[in-house]
Structure formats: C-alpha cells, structure tokens
C-alpha positions in Angstrom: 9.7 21.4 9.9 11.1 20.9 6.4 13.5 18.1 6.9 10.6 16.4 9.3 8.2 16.6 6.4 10.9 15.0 4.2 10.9 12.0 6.0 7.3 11.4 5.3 7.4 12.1 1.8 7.9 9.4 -1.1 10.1 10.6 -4.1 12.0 8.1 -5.8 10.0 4.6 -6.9 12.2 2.2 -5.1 10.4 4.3 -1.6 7.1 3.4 -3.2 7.9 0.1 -3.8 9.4 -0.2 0.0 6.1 1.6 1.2 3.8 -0.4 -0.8 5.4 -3.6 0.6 5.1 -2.7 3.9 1.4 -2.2 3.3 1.0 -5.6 1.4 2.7 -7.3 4.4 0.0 -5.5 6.5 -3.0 -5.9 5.0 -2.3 -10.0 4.8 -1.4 -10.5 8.3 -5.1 -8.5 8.8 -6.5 -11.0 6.0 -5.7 -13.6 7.6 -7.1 -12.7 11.1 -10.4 -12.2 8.9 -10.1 -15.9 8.4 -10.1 -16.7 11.4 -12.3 -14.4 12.4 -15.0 -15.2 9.7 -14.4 -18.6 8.4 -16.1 -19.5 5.2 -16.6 -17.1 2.2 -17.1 -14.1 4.4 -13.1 -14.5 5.3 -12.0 -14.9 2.2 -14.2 -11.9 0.9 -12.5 -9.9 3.4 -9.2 -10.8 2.5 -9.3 -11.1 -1.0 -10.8 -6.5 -0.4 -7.3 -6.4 1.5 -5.3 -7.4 -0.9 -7.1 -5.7 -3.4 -7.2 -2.4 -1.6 -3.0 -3.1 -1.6 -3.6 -3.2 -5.9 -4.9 -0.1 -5.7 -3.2 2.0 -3.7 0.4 0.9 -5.0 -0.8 1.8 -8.1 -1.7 4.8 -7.1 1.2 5.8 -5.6 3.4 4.5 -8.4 1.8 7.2 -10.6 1.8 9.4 -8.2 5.7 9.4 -7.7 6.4 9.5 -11.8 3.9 12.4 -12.4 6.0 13.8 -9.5 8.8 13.5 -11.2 7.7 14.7 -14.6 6.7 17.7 -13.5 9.7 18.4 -11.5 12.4 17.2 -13.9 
C-alpha cells in the first residue's frame, strides 16, 4: 500500500510543476470546447475561470510541496 500511495504523492517541485502542466494543458483543451460550445463572452468567461482555476491550484500546490519540505528537512 505504501509504495502505491507513493506514486500519487507530489514531493519534489519539478513533480508539481509536471502535475500543474498537465492540468494547464487540460483545462485549455476544455476552454476551448467552451468556445465552441458558448460563443461570445459566455466562452471566453468560461475559459478565462479555467485557466484561472489552473493559477490557483499550482500555486497551491507549489506551497504546498515547500511547506512539505520545511517541515520535513
């Protein structure tokens, strides 16, 4: 169970980085379906809260991962 939860945790920066990435990439691709979805200023509301959502989270997780490793090390 241990090594299986280390593959879902996020320790070094670089893994943030790598995670938060993957989740930009995501929340674009469903940006831009919201354009075509919704064209006008409802589409571009909706994408400009996904890629704001991305902002948020990544910094989140960037100070998650150094007050990690304060505490640890």
């Amino acid at each position: 169970m241990t090594r299986l939860k280390r593959l879902f945790t996020i320790k070094t920066k670089f893994e943030a980085f790598l995670a938060i990435y993957a989740i930009a990439m995501g929340a674009t691709t469903r940006g831009l379906h919201y354009l075509d979805q919704y064209p006008g200023i409802g589409g571009e509301l909706l994408f400009l809260a996904c890629c704001s959502a991305v902002m948020v989270v990544g910094g989140l997780m960037i100070d998650g991962v150094t007050l990690k490793q304060t505490y640890e090390g």
